[in-house]
Structure formats: C-alpha cells, structure tokens
KEKOLSE-644334 format. One record per residue (C-alpha): residue number from 1; residue in one letter; x, y, z. Coordinates in steps of 0.02 Angstrom, whole numbers, plus 32768, in hexadecimal, padded with zeros to 4 digits. Layout:
<recs>
 pos code   c1   c2   c3
 NUM    A    X    Y    Z
...
</recs>
This chain:
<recs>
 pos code   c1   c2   c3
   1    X 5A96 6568 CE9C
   2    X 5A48 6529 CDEE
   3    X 5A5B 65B8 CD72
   4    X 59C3 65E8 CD0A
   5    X 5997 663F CC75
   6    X 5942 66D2 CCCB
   7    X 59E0 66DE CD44
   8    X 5A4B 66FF CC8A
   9    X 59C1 6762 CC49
  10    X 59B9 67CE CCEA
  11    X 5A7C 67E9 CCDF
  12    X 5A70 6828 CC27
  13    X 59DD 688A CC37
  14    X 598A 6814 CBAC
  15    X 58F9 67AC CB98
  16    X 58F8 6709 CBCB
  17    X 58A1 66D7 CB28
  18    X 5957 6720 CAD7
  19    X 59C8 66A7 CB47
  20    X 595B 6627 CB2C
  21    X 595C 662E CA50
  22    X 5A1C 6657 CA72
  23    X 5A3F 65B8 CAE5
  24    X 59D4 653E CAA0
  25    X 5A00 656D C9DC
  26    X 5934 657B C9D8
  27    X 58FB 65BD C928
  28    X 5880 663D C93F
  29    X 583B 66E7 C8F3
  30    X 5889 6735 C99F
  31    X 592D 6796 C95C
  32    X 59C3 677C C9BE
  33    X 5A53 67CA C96E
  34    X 5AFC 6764 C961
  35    X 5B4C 67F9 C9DF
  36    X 5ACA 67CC CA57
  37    X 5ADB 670C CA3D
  38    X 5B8D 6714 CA68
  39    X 5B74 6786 CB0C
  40    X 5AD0 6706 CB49
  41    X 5B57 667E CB30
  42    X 5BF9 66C7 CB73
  43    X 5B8C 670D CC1E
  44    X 5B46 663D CC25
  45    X 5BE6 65F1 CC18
  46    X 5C21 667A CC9A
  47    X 5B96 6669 CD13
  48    X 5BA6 6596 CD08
  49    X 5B06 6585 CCA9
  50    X 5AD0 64C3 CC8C
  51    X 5A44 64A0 CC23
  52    X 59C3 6414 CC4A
  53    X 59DD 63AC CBBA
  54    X 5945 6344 CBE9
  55    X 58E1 63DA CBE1
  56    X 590A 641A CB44
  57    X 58DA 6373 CAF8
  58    X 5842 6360 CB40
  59    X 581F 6413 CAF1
  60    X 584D 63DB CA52
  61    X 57F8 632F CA69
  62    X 5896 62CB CA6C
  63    X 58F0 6294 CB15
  64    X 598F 6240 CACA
  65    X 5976 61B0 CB27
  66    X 595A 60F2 CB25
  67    X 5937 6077 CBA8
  68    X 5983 5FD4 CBB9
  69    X 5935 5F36 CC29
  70    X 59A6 5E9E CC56
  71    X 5983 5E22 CCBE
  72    X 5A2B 5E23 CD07
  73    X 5AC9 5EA2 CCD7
  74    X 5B2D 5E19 CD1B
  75    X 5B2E 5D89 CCAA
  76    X 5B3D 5D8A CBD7
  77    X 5AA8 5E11 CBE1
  78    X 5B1B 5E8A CC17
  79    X 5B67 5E83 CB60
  80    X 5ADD 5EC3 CB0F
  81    X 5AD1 5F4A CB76
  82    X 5B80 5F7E CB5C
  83    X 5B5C 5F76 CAA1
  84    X 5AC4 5FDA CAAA
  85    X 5B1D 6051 CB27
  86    X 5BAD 6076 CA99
  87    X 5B2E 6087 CA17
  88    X 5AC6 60F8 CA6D
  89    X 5B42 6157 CAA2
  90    X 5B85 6164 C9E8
  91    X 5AED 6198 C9A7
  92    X 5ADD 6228 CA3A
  93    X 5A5D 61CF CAA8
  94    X 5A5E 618E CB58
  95    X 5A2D 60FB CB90
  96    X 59E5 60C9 CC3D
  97    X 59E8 6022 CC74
  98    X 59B4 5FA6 CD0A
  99    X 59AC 5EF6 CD4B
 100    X 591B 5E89 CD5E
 101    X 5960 5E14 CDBA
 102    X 58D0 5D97 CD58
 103    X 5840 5E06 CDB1
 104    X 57C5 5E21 CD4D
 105    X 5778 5E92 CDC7
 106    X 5822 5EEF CDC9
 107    X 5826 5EF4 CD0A
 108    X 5781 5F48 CD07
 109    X 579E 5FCC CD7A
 110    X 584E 6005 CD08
 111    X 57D5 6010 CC7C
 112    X 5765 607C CCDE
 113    X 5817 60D7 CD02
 114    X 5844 60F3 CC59
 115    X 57A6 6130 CC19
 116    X 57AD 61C2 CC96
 117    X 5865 61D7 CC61
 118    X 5805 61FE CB9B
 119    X 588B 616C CB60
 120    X 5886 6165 CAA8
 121    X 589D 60A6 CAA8
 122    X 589D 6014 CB04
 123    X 5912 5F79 CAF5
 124    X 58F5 5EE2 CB66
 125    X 596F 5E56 CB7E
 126    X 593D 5DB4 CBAB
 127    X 58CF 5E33 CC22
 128    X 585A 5DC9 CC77
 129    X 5804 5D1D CC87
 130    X 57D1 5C9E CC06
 131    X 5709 5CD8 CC22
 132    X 5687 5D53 CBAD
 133    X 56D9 5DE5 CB8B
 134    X 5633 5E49 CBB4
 135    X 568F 5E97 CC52
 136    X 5720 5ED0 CBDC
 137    X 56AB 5F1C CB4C
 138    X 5638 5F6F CBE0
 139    X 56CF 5FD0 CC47
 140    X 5721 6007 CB92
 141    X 5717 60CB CB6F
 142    X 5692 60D7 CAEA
 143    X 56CA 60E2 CA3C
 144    X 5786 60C9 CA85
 145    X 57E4 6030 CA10
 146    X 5825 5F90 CA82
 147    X 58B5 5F24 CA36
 148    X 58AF 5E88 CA8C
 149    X 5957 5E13 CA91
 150    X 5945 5D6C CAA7
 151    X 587F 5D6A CAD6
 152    X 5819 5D68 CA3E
 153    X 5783 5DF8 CA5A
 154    X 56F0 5E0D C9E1
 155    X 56B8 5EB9 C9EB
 156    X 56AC 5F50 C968
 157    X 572D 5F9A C9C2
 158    X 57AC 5F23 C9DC
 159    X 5834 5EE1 C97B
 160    X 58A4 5E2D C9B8
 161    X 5942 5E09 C9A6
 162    X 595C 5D41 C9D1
 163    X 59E4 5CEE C9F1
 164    X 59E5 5C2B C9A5
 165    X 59E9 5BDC CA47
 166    X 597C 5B59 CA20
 167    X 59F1 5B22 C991
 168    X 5A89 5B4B C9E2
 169    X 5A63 5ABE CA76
 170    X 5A26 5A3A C9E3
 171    X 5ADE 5A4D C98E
 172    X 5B34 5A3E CA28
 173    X 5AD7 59A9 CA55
 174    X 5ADA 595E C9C1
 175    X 5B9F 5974 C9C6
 176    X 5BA4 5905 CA6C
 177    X 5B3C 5880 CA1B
 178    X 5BBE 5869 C979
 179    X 5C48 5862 C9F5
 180    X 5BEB 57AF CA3E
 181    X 5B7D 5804 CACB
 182    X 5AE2 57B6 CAEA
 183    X 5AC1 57E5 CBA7
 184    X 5AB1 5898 CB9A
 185    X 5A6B 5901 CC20
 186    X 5A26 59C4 CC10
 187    X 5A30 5A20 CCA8
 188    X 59B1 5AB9 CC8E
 189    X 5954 5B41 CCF1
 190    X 58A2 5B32 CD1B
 191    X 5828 5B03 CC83
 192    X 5787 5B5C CC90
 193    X 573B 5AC5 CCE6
 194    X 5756 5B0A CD9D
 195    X 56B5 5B7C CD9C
 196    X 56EA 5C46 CDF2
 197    X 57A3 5C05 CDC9
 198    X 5818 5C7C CD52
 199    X 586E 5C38 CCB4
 200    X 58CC 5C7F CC27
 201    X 588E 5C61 CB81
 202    X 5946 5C2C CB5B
 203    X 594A 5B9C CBC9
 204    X 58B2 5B58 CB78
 205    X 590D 5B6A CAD8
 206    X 59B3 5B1A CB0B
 207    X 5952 5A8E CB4D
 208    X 58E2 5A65 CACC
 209    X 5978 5A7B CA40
 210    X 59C9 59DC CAC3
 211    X 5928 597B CA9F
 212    X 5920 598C C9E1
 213    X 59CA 5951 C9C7
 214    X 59AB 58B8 CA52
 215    X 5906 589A C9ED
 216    X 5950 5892 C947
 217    X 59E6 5810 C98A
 218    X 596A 57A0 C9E6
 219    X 59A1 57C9 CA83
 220    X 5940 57F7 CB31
 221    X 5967 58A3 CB64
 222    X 596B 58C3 CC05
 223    X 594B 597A CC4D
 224    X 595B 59B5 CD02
 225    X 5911 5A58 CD1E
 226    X 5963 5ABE CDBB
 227    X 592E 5B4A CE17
 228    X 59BD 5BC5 CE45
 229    X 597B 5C84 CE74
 230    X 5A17 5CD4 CE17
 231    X 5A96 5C9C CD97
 232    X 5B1D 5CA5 CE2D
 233    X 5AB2 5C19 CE85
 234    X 5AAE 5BA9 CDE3
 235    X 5B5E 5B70 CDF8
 236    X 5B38 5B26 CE9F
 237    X 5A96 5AE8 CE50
 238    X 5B11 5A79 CDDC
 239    X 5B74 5A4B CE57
 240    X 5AF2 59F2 CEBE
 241    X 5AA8 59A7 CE28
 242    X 5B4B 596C CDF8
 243    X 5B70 591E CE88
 244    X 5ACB 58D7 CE9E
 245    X 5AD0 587D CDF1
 246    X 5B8F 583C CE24
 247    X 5B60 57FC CEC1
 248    X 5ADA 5797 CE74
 249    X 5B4E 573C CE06
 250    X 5B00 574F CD6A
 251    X 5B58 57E8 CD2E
 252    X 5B23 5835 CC79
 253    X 5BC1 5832 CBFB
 254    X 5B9E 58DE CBE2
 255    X 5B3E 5980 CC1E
 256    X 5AF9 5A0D CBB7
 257    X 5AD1 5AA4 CC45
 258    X 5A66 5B2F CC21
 259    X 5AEA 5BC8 CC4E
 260    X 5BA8 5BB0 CC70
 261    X 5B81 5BC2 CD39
 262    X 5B2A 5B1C CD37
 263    X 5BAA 5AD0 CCD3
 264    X 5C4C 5B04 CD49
 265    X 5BE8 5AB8 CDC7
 266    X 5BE5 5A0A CD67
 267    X 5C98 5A28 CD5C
 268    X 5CC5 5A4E CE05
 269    X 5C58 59B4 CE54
 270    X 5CA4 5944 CDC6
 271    X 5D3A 5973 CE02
 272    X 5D2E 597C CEBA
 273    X 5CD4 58C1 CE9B
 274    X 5D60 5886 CE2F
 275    X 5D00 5873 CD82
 276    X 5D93 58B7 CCFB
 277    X 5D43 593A CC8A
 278    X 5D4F 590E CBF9
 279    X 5D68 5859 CBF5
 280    X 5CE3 5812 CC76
 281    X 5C6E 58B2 CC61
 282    X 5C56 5937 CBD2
 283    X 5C24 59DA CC19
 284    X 5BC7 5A62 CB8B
 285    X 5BA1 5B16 CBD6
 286    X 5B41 5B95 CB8C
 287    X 5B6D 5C5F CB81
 288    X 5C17 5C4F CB61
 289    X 5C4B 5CBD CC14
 290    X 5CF0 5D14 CC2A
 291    X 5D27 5C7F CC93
 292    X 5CE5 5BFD CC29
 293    X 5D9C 5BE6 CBBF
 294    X 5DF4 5BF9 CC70
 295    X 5D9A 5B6B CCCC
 296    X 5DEC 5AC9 CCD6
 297    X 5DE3 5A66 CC73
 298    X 5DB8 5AFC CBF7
 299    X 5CFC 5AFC CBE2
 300    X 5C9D 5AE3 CB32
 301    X 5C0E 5B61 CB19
 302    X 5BAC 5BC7 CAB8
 303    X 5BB1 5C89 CA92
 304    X 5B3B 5CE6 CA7A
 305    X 5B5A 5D8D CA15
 306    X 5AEC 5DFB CAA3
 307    X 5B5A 5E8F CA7B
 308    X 5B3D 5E8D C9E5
 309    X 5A8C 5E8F CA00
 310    X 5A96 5F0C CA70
 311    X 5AC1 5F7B C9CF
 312    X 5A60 5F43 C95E
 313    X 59D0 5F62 C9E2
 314    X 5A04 6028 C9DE
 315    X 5A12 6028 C930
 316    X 5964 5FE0 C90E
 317    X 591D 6065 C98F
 318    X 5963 610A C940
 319    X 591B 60BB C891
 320    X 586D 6093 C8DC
 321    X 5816 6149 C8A0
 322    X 585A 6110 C7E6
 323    X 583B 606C C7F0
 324    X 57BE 6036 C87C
 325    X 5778 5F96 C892
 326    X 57A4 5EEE C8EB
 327    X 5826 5E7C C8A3
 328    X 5882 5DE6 C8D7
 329    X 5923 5DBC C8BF
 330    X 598F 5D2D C8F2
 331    X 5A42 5D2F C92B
 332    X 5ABB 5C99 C930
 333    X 5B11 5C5E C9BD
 334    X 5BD4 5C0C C9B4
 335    X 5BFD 5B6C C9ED
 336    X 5CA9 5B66 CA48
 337    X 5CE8 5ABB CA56
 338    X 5D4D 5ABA CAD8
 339    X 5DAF 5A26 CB50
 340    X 5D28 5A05 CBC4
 341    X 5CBC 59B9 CB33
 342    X 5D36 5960 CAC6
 343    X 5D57 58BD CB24
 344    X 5D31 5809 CAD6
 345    X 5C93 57FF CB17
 346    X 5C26 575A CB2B
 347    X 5C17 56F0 CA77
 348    X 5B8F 566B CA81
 349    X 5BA3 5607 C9EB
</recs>
C-alpha cells in the first residue's frame, strides 16, 4: 500500500501541511521546528514513504525530464542517446526515449506523449522523414525547446545540431577518384522522388556529397536508390544489388553505400560472386558500426560523433531559459580508411 502524507500526518498527530514543508524542503511562513522535521522524517523513512518525484515538479513547474526521439535505438542513433542519457543523468534529469521506426505517424504520437509527461525538452534524432516539419512543430509541447540532430528544423523553438554528411560523402568520393576510379556507383536509400515513401534527410546528403565530387571530376555518377523497411533489411538490399550489378558484367570499380548494412552486403555478394574486395571492387560504408573494423576485408567508413551530440543536445536544453533561440551547428564526421577501399582501382589514362 502507497504511503501518503496524511497516513504520516495521522501517525504524528500533525498537519499534513507540516509533513508536507518538512518532506518536500518547501519554504513557507508555516513553522516547523527542526525537532518536528526530524520526527516527520524518521516516522517516513519508518513507514516506507516514497515521494512522487513527478509530482513535486509539476508543483514547482519543473518535471526533470527530457524526451528523446530516434528513429531507430538500433543503429549509430543509439549513440546519441547514450550521450544524452549520461548527460542528463549528470545534470539530475531523466530522459525518456522511443523508436520511430521512420513513422512519422509514430513520431507524432511520442510527442503528444511527452507533452503530457510536462518534458522540459525535446531532442529528435534523425526522427522522422525527409518532408515539412509542420507535423513535428504542431505535436511539440508549447513553449517546450526541440534540439534536432541531423534534420535541420526552422522554428523559434528549435535548435540543430548537423552532422557534415553531405561533405563527408564528397571526400570519400573524391578519395576513390584520386586512387584512378572512374566507375563509381552510390548505393542510397530512397530520394524523395517516390511520392508517400520515407527518407532520411542524411541519405539525401550522402548522395548528393557523391554527385558534387563526380561533377567536379567529369565523371557520371550513378545513384541507385533502394527501399529496405529497416536498417537490418539494408544489408540484404546490398546484397541483391550487388549481385545484380556482377551478374551483368559491368561491375563499378567501387561502391559508396549509404549505411555500413548496405555496404557488408556489397561485400558478402562480392565475395560469394568471386569479385576480390579491394582489388576488383572498392567497397565505402557509412556510420562506422561496431562490426564495420571486424568485417572482412575490414570495411572503410565514416563516423559520425552522435554521442557526442547526444550531449551537446542536453547541454543546449538546460541553457535554453538563458539563452533561448534557434541555432545551428555543424559537426564533422571521420573518415576511416580502411582495407576494403584501398585497392588499385581502375586508371584510365
């Protein structure tokens, strides 16, 4: 049975006015003696009193909570929610968090969530679909900030932080293309062109950064967009891709993939279709995964500093009464050159 303040009131023969200023540390005009303190504290810690944390906040306006959207806890996401979870939890807040699974319906319906919950901040992470962010702006708690990572947002109440994917794709291309590539092949998620279809604002970004750099050498990109549901469904996306573009006999020199699950799926249909990696095909991934420096031949990617953003995300929110306002700020990914891009590569004279 939940213990209440009249239950310890009743048991001292006190108000429950007096338990409450003693429990809660309330400063008030109501005298309560530093005796009777200690005997409203001793009789709750005797009795198994737990106070409702959520309830005193609300009381004092603050809840001592943030909410955290990502469209997948899974995959490189999951790192900035581990950062904002330690610096939350640092700064005495808790922070609630969900997948989206990329539904944008889903997404909405957390904000909803967290706006009930009185959150005192929102971060989203890669939350939802490359479409207006209307949906996102409507469903946020009034007057509550948003710190968006890796979607840019323009709203009063939102700040970005942006990881240079768009750059980060150009240099790795452009990398391929001084070691003699000229067929080079990007194997992305959906573009934006399939109308109802969802796509992450970072795939548009890691494609486009593969065009720029095949502009600027002359060359003909050349840009597949798939259609996996998950991120666990990409890597058999890039294996039938693969082995499509093998079978046809007019194999690229190298592949840049969207996410590290499409790209140890070029690796396992090179393999299985006995193209050597790197010498007849350079693979690129993108996310720099846990298995990614395991795979064989070790795959070349990109990292992302997501935890990192994760605190910064936190650290914006508890400064947003003292410094409100929407900012932008971009982040720079690593490039990790690794065996499965560094072969000789095709040299046209």
């Amino acid at each position: 049975m939940t213990v209440t303040l009249k239950d310890i009131a009743n048991a001292l023969n006190v108000s429950v006015q007096a338990v409450s200023v003693a429990l809660h540390d309330i400063q008030t005009t109501a005298a309560v003696s530093p005796q009777l303190r200690e005997r409203i504290l001793s009789t709750a810690r005797e009795m198994g009193y737990r106070p409702n944390r959520l309830a005193q906040g609300l009381v004092r306006g603050r809840s001592r909570m943030l909410g955290l959207v990502t469209v997948d806890i899974e995959v490189p996401y999951g790192r900035a929610a581990a950062g904002a979870e330690d610096e939350a939890a640092a700064s005495g807040y808790v922070l609630l968090f969900c997948n989206t699974r990329a539904s944008a319906r889903k997404e909405q319906l957390l904000l909803q969530m967290f706006a009930e919950s009185c959150v005192e901040g929102i971060i989203t992470v890669n939350a939802s679909v490359l479409e207006p962010t209307l949906p996102i702006l409507a469903h946020k708690p009034p007057g509550v900030p948003l710190i968006s990572i890796n979607r840019k947002i323009d709203h009063p109440d939102a700040a970005n932080l942006l990881m240079k994917n768009r750059e980060a794709s150009r240099e790795v291309t452009a990398h391929l293309i001084r070691r003699g590539h000229r067929r080079i092949l990007f194997l992305g998620m959906l573009d934006g062109s399939v109308p109802g279809k969802n796509v992450l604002q970072s795939s548009i970004d890691r494609r486009d950064g593969y065009r720029e750099a095949m502009g600027a050498a002359g060359l003909a990109p050349t840009a597949v967009s798939m259609d996996p549901a998950t991120y666990r469904e990409a890597m058999e996306a890039g294996i039938a891709y693969a082995e499509r573009f093998v079978k046809a006999g007019d194999s690229p020199t190298a592949v840049v993939c969207v996410n590290d699950f499409v790209a140890l799926g070029v690796l396992h249909a090179c393999r299985a279709q006995g193209k050597r990696v790197p010498e007849d095909v350079a693979v690129f991934g993108f996310d720099d995964q846990g298995v990614a420096r395991y795979a064989f031949p070790p795959l070349s990617s990109v990292r992302q500093p997501f935890y990192e953003a994760g605190r910064m995300a936190v650290q914006r929110l508890l400064r947003w009464n003292d410094d409100p306002g929407p900012t932008t700020t971009p982040l720079d990914c690593e490039v990790l050159f690794r065996e499965s891009s560094e072969g000789s590569g095709e040299r046209d004279p």
